[in-house]
C-alpha positions in Angstrom: -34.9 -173.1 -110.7 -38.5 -172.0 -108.9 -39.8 -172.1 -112.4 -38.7 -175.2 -114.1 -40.9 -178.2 -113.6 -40.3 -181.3 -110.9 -39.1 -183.1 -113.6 -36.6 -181.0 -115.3 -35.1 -180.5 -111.9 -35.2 -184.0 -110.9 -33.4 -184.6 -114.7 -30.9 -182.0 -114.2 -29.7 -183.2 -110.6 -29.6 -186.6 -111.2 -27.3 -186.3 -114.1 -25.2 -184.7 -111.6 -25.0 -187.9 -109.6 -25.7 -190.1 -111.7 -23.0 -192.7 -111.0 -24.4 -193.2 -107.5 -27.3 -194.3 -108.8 -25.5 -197.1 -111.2 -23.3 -198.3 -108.3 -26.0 -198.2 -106.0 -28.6 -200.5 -108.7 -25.5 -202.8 -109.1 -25.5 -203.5 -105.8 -29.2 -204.0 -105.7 -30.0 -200.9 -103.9 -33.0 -198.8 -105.7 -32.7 -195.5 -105.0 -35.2 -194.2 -107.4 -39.1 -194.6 -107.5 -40.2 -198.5 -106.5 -41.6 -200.9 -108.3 -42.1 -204.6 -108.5 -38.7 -205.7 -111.0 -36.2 -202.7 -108.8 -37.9 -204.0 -105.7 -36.6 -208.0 -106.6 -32.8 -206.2 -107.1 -32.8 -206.8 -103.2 -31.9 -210.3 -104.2 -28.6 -209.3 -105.3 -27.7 -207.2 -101.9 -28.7 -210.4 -100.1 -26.3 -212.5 -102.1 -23.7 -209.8 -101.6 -24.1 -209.7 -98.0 -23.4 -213.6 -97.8 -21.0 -213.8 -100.0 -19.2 -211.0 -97.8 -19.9 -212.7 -95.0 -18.5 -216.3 -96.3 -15.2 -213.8 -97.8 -14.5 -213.1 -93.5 -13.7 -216.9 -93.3 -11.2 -216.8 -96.2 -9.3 -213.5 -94.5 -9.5 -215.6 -91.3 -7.7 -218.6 -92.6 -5.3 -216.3 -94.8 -4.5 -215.0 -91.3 -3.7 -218.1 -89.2 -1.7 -219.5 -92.5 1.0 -216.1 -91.9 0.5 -215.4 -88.4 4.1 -215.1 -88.0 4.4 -212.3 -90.4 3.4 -208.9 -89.0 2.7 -207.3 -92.7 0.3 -209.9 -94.2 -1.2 -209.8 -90.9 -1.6 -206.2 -90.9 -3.1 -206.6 -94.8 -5.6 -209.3 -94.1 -6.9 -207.8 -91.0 -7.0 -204.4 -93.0 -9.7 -205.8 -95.9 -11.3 -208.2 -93.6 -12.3 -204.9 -91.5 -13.2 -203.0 -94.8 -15.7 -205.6 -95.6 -17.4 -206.0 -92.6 -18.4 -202.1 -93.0 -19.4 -203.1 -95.8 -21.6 -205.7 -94.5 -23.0 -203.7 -91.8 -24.1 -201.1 -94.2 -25.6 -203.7 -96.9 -27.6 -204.9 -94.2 -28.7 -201.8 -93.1 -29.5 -200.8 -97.0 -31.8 -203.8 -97.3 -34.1 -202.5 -94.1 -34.2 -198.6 -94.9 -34.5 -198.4 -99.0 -37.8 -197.2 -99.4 -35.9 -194.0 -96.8 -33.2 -193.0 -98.5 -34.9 -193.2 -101.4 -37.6 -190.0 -100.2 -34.9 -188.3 -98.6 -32.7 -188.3 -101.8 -36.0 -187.5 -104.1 -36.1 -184.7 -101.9 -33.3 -183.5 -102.6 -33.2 -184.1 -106.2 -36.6 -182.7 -106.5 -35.4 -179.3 -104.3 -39.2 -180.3 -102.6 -38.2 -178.1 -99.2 -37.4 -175.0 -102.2 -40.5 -175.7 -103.6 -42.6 -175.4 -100.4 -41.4 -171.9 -99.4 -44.6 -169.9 -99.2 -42.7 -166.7 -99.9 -43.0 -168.0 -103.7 -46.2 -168.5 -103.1 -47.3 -165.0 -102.7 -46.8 -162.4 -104.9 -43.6 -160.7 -103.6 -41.9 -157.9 -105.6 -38.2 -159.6 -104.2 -39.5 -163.2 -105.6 -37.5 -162.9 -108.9 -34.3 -162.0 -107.3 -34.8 -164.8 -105.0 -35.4 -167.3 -107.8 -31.6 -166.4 -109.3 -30.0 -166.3 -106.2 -31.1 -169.8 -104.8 -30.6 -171.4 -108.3 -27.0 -169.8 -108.0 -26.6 -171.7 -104.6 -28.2 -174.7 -105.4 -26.0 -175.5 -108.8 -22.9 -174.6 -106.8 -23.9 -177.4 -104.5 -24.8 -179.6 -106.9 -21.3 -178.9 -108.4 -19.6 -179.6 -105.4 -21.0 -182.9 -105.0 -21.0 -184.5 -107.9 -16.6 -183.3 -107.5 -16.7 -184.8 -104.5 -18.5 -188.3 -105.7 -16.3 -188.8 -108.8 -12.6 -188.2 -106.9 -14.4 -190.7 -104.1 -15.1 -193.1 -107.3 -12.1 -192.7 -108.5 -9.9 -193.8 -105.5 -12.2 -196.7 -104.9 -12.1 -198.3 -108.6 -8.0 -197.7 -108.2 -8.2 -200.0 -105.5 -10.7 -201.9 -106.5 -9.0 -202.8 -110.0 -5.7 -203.2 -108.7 -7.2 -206.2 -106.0 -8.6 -207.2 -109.0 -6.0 -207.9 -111.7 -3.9 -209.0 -108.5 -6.7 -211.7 -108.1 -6.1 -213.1 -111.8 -3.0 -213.8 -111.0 -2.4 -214.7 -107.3 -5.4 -216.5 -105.6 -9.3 -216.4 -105.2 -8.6 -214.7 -101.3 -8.0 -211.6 -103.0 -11.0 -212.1 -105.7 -13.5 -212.3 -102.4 -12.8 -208.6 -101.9 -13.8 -206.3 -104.8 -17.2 -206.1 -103.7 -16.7 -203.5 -100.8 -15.6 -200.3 -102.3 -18.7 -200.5 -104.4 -20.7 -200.5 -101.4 -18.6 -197.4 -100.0 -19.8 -195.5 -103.0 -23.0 -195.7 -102.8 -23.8 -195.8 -98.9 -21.3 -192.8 -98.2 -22.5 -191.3 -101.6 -26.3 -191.0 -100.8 -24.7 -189.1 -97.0 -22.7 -186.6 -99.3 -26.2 -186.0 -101.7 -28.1 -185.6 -98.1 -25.5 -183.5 -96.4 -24.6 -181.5 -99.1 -28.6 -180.6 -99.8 -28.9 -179.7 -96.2 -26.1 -177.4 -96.9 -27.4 -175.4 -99.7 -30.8 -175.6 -97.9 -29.5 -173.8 -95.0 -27.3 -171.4 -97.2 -31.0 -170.5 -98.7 -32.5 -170.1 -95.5 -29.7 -167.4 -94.3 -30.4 -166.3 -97.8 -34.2 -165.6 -97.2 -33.0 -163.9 -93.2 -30.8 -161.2 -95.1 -33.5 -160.1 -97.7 -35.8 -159.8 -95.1 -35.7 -156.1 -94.6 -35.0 -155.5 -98.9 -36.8 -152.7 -99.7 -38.5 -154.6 -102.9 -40.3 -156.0 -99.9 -43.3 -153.1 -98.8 -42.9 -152.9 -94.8 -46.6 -153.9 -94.3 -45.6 -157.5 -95.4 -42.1 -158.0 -94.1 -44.1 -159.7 -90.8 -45.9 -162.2 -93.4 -42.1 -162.7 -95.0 -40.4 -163.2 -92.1 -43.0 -166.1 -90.5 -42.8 -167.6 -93.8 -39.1 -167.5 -93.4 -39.5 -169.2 -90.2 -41.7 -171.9 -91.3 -38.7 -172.9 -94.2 -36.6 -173.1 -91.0 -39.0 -175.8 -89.3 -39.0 -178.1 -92.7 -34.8 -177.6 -93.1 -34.8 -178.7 -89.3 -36.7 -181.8 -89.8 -35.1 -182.6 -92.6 -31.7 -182.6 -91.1 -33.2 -184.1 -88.3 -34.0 -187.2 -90.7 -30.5 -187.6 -92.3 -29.0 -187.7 -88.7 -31.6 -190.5 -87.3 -30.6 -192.8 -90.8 -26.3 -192.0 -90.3 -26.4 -191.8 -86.3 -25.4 -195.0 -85.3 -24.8 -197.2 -88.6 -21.9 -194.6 -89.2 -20.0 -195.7 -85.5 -19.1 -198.8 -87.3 -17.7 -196.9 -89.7 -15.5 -194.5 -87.8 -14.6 -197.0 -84.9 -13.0 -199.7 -87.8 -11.7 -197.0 -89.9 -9.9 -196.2 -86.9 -8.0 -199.1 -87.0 -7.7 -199.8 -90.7 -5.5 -196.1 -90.7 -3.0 -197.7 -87.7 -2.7 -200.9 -90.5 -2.6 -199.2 -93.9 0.1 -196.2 -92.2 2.0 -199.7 -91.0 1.8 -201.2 -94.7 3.0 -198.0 -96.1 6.1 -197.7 -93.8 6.7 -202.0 -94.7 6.3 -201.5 -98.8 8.6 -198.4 -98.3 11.3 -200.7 -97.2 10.3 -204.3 -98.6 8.4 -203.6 -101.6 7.3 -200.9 -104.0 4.4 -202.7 -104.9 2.9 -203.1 -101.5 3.4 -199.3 -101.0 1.6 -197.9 -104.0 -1.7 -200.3 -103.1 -1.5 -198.8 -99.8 -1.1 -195.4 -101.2 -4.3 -196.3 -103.4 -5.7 -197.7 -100.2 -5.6 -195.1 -97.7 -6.7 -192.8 -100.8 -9.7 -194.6 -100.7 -10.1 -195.1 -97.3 -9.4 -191.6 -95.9 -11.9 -189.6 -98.6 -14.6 -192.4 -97.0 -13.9 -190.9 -93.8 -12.8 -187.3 -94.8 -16.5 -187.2 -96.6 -18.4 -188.1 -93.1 -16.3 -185.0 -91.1 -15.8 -182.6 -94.2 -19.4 -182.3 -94.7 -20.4 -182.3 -91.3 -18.2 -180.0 -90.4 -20.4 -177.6 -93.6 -23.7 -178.2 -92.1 -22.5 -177.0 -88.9 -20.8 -173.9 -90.4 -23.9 -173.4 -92.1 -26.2 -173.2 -89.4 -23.5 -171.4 -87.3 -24.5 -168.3 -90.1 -28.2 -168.5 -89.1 -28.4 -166.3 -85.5 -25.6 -164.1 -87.9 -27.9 -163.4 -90.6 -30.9 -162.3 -88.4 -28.6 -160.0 -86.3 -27.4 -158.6 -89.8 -30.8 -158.0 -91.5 -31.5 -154.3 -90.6 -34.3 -155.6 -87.8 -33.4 -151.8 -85.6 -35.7 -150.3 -88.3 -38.6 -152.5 -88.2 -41.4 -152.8 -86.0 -41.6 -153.8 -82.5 -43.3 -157.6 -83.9 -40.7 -157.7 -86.4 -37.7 -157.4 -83.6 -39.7 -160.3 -81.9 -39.4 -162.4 -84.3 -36.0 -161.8 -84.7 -35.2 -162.3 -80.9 -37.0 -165.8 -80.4 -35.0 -166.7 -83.9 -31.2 -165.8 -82.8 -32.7 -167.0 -79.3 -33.7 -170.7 -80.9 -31.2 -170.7 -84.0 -28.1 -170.5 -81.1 -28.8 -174.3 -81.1 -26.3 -175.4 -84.2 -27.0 -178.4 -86.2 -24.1 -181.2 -85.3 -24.3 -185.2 -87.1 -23.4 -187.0 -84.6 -21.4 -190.1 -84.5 -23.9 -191.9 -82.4 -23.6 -190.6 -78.8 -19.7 -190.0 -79.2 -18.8 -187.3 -81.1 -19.7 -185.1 -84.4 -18.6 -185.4 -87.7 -16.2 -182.5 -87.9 -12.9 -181.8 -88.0 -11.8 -181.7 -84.8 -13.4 -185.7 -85.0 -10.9 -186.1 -88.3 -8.2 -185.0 -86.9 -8.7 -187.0 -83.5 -8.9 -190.3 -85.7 -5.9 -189.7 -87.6 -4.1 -188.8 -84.5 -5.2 -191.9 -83.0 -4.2 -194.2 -86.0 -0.8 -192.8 -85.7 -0.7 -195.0 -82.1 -2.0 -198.1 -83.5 1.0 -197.5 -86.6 3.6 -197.0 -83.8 2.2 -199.9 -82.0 2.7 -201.9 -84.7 5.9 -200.8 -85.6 7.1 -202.0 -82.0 5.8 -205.6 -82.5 7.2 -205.8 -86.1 10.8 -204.8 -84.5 10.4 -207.0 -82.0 
């Protein structure tokens, strides 16, 4: 990986992701180097972001027309939540492009790899390096572009069937196939971030462990180890970045998906007993809508794992044989790497878990709640 060129990396990684990229230019979001003609694609996320807007009134007089039925209710509110995410997070694409697109060329770029000094110098240990990051960094790559394509998946099942159900019943339903589109892309550009921060940390503990290989001579395992810490600095900032552009835009999406679970677990339990039909969209729905959310957490819940290994790794290196600067080192490392990396959902709670499995227990109240009015 070290010794390919920018380019043949950049190539190799976006063909892993690829269909972000699509989705994202068909929503006019340019996630790939500006220019005057991809700048003018904002036009389209503008006309999206009205036309989403406009779609709220037609879920709002949907909703007054069966306010005495509990189900359509619960439907209507359902989408008309889902796109106002999506609103929130078209708007928010339209203001921080020109970001996510250097954070994701970045990452598709491997830029923080790249600026290692360690690879700088010459190192007997560098070649072993160089096949053990590119091992790590394809596996991430691999894991990402599996978790894009199921997310994909769900969303054009839901998408499609909303759809072909709009050529048939009403323009209502035609108002809302725009939103899944936007899921993709906005919550595919966090997994590409996340997931990079991941394999960047896994190199990192990598780089700890070989500190004290004996392909390095002892003279310079000081000089390795400060490099090592200087990689730490640029993976910190880095992270630091991905959580300022997902800190708060991401309440709005784990706040609404809290309710859009309570509704979609109601339509289940309705189309169970009333109609098939209803019951496989909401199976296709919460599909969609739980990997959205799952995505956030699941990942999150990696990065912190991740940087949980760092203070591990130093301890594990064989420091007790090393010079008394070396052990230094070490100590103000474990000392400062005790300080784990959590994304935060604003100033709430993390994307973990624990977070996940808070939501979905909390959904399951809004469900029962709903239940109780329905039989009522």
């Amino acid at each position: 990986m070290i010794i390919e060129t920018v380019e043949e990396v950049r190539k190799r990684n976006y063909n892993s992701i690829k269909v972000l990229f699509g989705v994202s230019f068909a929503l006019g979001v340019n996630l790939t180097a500006p220019s005057k003609f991809k700048d003018s694609l904002k036009i389209i996320n503008v006309i999206l972001v009205v036309s989403s807007t406009l779609s709220l009134y037609a879920h709002w007089c949907y909703l007054v027309r069966h306010f005495d039925s509990i189900p359509l209710i619960a439907e209507t509110v359902c989408t008309a939540l889902q796109t106002l995410i999506s609103t929130f997070k078209m708007v928010y694409y339209l203001f921080t492009q020109r970001t996510f697109y250097r954070l994701v060329d970045q990452a598709l770029t491997h830029e923080l790899i790249r600026k290692i000094e360690i690879f700088q110098y010459d190192f007997p240990i560098n070649n072993q390096l160089q096949q053990e990051i590119d091992d790590i960094m394809k596996g991430v790559w691999r894991n990402t572009r599996r978790q894009l394509l199921f997310y994909f998946s769900t969303c054009v099942a839901i998408l499609c069937n909303y759809f072909f159900g709009a050529l048939f019943v009403n323009l209502y339903h035609q108002l809302k196939q725009t939103p899944n589109y936007v899921a993709v892309s906005f919550d595919g550009v966090f997994l590409v971030l996340c997931q990079h921060a991941v394999g960047l940390l896994k190199v990192f503990n990598l780089l700890v462990l070989r500190a004290t290989s004996p392909l390095i001579p002892a003279d310079r395992r000081i000089e390795y180890l400060r490099y090592t810490i200087f990689t730490y600095q640029r993976i910190a900032k880095y992270v630091d970045q991905i959580q300022a552009i997902f800190r708060h835009i991401s309440l709005s999406q784990f706040v609404l998906s809290l309710i859009v679970f309570g509704f979609v677990l109601f339509e289940m339990s309705f189309g169970l007993e009333s109609s098939v039909t209803i019951f496989i969209r909401m199976i296709m729905y919460i599909m969609a809508a739980g990997t959205q959310i799952v995505l956030y957490c699941y990942n999150g819940q990696q990065l912190t794992i991740a940087s949980e290994e760092i203070p591990i790794s130093f301890y594990s290196c064989n420091w007790y044989e090393e010079t008394e600067k070396f052990k230094q080192l070490v100590r103000m490392m474990i000392m400062r790497t005790n300080r784990h990396f959590f994304l935060e959902v604003s100033w709430f709670t993390f994307m973990n878990l624990a977070t996940l499995i808070a939501l979905f227990r909390m959904s399951g109240s809004y469900f029962l709640l709903l239940r109780n009015l329905q039989e009522n």
